[in-house]
C-alpha positions as CSV (number, residue, x, y, z in Angstrom):
1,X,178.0,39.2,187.2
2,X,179.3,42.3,185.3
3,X,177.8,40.6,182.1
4,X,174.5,39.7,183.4
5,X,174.1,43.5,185.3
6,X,175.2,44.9,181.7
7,X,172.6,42.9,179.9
8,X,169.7,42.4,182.4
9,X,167.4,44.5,180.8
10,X,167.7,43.3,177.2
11,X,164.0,41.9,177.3
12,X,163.0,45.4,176.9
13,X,164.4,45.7,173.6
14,X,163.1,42.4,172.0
15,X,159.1,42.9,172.0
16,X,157.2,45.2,169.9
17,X,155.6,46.8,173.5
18,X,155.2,50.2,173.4
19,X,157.9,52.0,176.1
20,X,154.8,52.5,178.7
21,X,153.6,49.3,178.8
22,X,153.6,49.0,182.2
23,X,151.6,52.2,182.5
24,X,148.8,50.3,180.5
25,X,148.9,47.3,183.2
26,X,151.1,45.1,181.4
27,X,153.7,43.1,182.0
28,X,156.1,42.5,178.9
29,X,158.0,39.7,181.0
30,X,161.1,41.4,180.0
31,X,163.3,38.7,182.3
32,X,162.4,35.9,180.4
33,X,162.6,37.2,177.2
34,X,165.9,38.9,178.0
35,X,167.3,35.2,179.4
36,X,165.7,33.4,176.6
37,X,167.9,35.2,174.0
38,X,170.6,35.2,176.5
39,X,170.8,31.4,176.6
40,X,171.9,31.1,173.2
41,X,174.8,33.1,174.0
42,X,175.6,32.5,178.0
43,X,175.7,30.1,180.4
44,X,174.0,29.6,183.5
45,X,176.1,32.2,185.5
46,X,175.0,35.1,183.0
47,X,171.3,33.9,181.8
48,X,169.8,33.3,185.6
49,X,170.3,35.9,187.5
50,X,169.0,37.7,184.7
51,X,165.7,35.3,184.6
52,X,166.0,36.1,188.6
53,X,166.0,40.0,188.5
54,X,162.3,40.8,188.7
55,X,162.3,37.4,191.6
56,X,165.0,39.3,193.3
57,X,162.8,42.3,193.6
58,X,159.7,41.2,194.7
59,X,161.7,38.5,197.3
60,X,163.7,42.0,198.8
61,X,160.4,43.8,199.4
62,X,158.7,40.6,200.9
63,X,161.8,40.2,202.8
64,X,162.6,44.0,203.3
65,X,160.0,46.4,203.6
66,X,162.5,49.4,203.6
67,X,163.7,48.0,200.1
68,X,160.3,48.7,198.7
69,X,160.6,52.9,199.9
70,X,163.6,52.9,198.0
71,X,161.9,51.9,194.5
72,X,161.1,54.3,192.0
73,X,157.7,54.8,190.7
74,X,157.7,53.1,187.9
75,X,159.5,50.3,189.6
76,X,156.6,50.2,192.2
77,X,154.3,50.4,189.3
78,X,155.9,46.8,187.6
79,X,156.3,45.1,190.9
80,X,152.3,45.6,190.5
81,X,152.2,44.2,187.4
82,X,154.4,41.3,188.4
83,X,152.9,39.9,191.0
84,X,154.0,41.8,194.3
85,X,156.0,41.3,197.4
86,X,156.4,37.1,197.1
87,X,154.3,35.2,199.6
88,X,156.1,33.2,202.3
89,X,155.8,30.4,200.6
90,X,157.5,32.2,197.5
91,X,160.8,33.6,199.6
92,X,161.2,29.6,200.9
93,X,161.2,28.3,197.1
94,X,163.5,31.4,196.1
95,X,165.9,31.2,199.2
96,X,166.4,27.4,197.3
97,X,167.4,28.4,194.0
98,X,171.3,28.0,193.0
99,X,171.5,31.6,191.6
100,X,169.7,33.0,194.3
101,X,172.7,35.2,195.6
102,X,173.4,36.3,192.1
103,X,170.2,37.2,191.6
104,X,169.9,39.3,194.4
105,X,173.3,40.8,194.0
106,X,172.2,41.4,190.2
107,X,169.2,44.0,191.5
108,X,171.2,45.5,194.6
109,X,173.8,46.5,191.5
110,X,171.4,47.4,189.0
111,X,169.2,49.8,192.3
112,X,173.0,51.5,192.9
113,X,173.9,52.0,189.1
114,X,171.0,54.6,189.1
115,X,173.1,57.5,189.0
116,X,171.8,60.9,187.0
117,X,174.8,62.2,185.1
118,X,177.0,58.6,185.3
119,X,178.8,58.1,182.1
120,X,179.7,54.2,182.3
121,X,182.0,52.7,179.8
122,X,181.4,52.1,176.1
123,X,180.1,49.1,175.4
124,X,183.3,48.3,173.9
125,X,185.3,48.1,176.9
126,X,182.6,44.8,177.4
127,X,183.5,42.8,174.3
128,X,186.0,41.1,174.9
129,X,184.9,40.1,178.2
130,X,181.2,38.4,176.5
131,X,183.5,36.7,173.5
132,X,185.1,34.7,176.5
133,X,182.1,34.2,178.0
134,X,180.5,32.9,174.9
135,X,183.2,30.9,174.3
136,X,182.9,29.2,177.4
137,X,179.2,28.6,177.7
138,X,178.2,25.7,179.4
């Protein structure tokens, strides 16, 4: 989980999309880009809940109406883009998936890691943690 919140965003850094893409109506897909390179690197645990992220979003303000205050503009702005709160029909197929809980844990972490001023760790202090996760992709 702490590899997959670390690198859930990644898909934003392998297109050639300007930074406000989103603010010209389009959708860079950034999750499945971001799992796509991740799945030559991770296993399942790591790469779906990433794929999931942008699910996980749009399920908690189908599910959740209070979740969807709590966004930020932009964030409102991309759930737009990517299709909305899910249909009912869309939470039943999600509530079925195998990473559904990590998914949904992935975007509760990444909402309360939105701290002005927060000085994580180096990315460093991650390495040794992704070699073994590398290692044992499967």
């Amino acid at each position: 989980m702490v590899a997959a919140a670390l690198l859930h965003d990644l898909g934003h850094l392998l297109h050639d999309l300007p930074e406000d893409i989103a603010e010209q109506g389009i959708d860079g897909r950034h999750e499945e880009a971001g799992a796509a390179w991740l799945g030559g690197h991770f296993g399942p645990a790591v790469v779906d809940p990433v794929r999931l992220h942008v699910a996980a979003k749009r399920y908690l303000c189908a599910v959740n109406p209070a979740y969807y205050d709590k966004l930020s503009e932009d964030s409102r702005q991309s759930l737009l883009l990517q299709g909305g709160p899910m249909s009912a029909a869309e939470v039943a197929a999600f509530d079925k998936l195998e990473h559904r809980a990590a998914a949904l844990a992935l975007r509760m972490i990444d909402d309360e890691a939105k701290v002005a001023g927060l000085q994580p760790p180096g990315l460093e202090s991650y390495r040794a943690m992704a070699r073994r996760l590398h290692a044992a992709r499967a």
